[in-house]
C-alpha positions in Angstrom: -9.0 -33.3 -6.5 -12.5 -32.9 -7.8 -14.3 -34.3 -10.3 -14.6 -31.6 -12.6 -12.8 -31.5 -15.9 -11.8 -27.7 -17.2 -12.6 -26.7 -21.2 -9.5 -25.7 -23.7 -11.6 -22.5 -23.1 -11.0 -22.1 -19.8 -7.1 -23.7 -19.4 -6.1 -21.2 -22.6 -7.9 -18.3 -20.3 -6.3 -18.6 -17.3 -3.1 -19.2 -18.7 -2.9 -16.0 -20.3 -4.0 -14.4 -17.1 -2.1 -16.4 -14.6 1.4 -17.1 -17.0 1.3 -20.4 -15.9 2.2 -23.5 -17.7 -0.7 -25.5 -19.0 -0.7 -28.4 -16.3 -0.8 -26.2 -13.3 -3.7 -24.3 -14.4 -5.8 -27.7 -15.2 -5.0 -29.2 -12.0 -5.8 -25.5 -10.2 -9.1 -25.0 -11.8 -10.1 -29.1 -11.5 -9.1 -28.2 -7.7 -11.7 -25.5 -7.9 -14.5 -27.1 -9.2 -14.4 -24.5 -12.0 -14.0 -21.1 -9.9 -11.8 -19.4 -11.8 -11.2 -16.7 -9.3 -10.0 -19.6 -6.9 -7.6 -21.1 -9.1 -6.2 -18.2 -10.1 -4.9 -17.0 -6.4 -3.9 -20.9 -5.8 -2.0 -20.3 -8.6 -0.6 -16.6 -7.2 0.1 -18.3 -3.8 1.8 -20.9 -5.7 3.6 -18.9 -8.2 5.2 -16.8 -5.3 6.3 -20.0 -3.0 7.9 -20.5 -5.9 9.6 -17.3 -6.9 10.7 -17.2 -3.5 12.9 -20.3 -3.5 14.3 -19.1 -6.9 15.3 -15.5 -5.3 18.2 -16.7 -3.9 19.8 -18.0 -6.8 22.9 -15.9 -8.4 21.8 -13.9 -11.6 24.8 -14.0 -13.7 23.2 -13.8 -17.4 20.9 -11.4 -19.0 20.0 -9.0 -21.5 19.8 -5.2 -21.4 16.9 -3.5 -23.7 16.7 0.2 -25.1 13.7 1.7 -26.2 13.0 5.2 -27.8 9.7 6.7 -27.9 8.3 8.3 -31.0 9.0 11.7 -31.3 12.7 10.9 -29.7 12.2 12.9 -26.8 12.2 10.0 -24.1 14.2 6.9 -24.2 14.8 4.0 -21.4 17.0 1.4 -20.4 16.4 -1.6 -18.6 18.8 -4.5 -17.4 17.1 -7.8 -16.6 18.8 -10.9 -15.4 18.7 -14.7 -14.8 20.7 -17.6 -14.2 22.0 -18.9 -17.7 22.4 -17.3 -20.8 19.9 -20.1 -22.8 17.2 -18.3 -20.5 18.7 -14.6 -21.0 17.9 -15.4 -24.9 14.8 -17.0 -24.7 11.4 -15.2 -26.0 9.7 -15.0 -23.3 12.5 -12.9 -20.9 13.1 -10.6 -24.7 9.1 -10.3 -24.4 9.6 -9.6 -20.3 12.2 -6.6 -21.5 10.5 -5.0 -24.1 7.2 -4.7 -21.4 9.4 -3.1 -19.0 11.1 -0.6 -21.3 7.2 0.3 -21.9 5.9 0.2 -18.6 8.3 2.5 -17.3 8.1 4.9 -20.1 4.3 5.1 -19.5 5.1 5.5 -16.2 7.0 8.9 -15.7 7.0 9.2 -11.9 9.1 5.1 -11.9 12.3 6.0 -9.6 13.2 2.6 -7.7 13.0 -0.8 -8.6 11.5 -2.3 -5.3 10.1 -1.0 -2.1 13.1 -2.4 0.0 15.5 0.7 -2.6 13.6 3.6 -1.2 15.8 5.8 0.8 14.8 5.8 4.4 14.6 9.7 4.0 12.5 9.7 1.4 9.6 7.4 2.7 9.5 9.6 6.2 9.5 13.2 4.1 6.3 11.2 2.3 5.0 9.9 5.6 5.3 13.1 7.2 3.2 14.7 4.3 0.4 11.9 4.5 0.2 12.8 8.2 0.0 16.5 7.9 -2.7 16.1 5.2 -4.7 13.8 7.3 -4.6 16.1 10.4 -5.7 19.3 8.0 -8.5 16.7 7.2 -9.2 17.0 10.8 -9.0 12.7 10.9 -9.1 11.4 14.2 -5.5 11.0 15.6 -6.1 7.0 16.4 -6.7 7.0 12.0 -4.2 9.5 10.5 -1.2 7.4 10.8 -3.5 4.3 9.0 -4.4 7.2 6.4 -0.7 8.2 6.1 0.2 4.7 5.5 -2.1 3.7 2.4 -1.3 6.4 1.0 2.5 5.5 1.0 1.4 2.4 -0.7 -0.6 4.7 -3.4 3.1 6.4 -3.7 5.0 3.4 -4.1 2.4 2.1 -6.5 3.7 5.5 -8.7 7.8 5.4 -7.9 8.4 1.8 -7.2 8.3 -0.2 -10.3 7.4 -3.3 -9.1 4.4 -2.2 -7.5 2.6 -0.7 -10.0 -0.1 -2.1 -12.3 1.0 -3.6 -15.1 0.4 -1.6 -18.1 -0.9 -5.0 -20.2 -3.9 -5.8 -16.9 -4.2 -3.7 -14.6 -5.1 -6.4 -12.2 -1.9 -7.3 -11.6 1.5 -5.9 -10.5 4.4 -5.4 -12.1 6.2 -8.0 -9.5 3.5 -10.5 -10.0 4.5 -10.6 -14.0 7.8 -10.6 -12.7 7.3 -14.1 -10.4 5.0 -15.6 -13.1 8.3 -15.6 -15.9 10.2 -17.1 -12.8 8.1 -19.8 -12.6 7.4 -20.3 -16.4 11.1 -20.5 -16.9 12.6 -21.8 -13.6 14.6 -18.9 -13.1 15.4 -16.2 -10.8 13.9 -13.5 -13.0 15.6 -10.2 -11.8 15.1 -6.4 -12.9 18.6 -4.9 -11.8 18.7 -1.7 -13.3 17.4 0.9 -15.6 17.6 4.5 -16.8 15.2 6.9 -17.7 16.0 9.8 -20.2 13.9 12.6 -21.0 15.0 15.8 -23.5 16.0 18.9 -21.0 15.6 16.8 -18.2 18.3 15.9 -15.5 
């Protein structure tokens, strides 16, 4: 570890953009030397070796939240879980809710939860799109199916809820929120559900 010794300034900074306890973020940016950037994806890196381990815990507890927006045309639903009801009633997981109930009513186009729930049918009708657009384009052959690709991620980054940008930073993604509560509270963290409602929709 380095010599250097982070400000309150700098700990209460990148604790609010990293989610991580107070500890970790000292030791990252002392690792660092002060780069801020650096310590922040040591602590991403960390923060998903983490989340990882946790994933395979059983989610037993949680908490459902319901949200309608002004106007009461929309409304959402969204079921998060974790391992023990102490957790499932904590703030942080009732703060966790409440952002997802508003990030996926900002986000119209939200239809799965993770990339690994989108129907094989419905990521090769995309696919096939993305290829037929870059051929119109008249891209190379050896690039289109590159082209085609990134702009599945841009898709998922619309319909799969954990990809997209969180509504609160941009910078980050929704899943990335998701492992940072993991690691705050030791938990496997898990968004199992949800249901959006709009007036004279399906």
């Amino acid at each position: 570890m380095s010599d250097y010794k982070p400000t309150p300034a700098e700990i209460k900074e990148l604790r609010e953009r990293s989610g991580a306890g107070m500890l970790d973020v000292r030791n990252a940016l002392a690792e660092a030397g002060g780069d801020r950037e650096a310590a922040l994806r040591a602590l991403r890196e960390s923060g998903i070796a983490k989340a990882a381990k946790l994933a395979g815990r059983e989610t037993s507890e949680g908490r459902i939240g319901s949200y309608i927006h002004p106007g009461a045309q929309k409304g959402v639903l969204v079921e998060v879980r974790c391992n023990t009801d102490f957790v499932a009633n904590s703030e942080p997981v009732a703060v966790f809710v409440k952002d997802m109930l508003l990030q996926i009513v900002s986000t119209e186009g939200t239809r799965w939860i993770a990339v690994d729930d989108v129907p094989a049918a419905a990521r090769d009708a995309e696919l096939d799109i993305y290829r037929s657009q870059a051929a119109a384009e008249g891209k190379p052959e050896p690039v289109q199916e590159k082209i085609a690709e990134g702009r599945l991620r841009k898709w998922y980054e619309e319909v799969v809820l954990l990809e997209q940008p969180y509504f609160r930073d941009e910078k980050l993604k929704v899943e990335e929120v998701r492992a940072a509560l993991s690691r705050e509270t030791g938990e496997n963290i898990e968004i199992a559900r949800f249901a959006s409602y709009t007036v004279g929709g399906s």
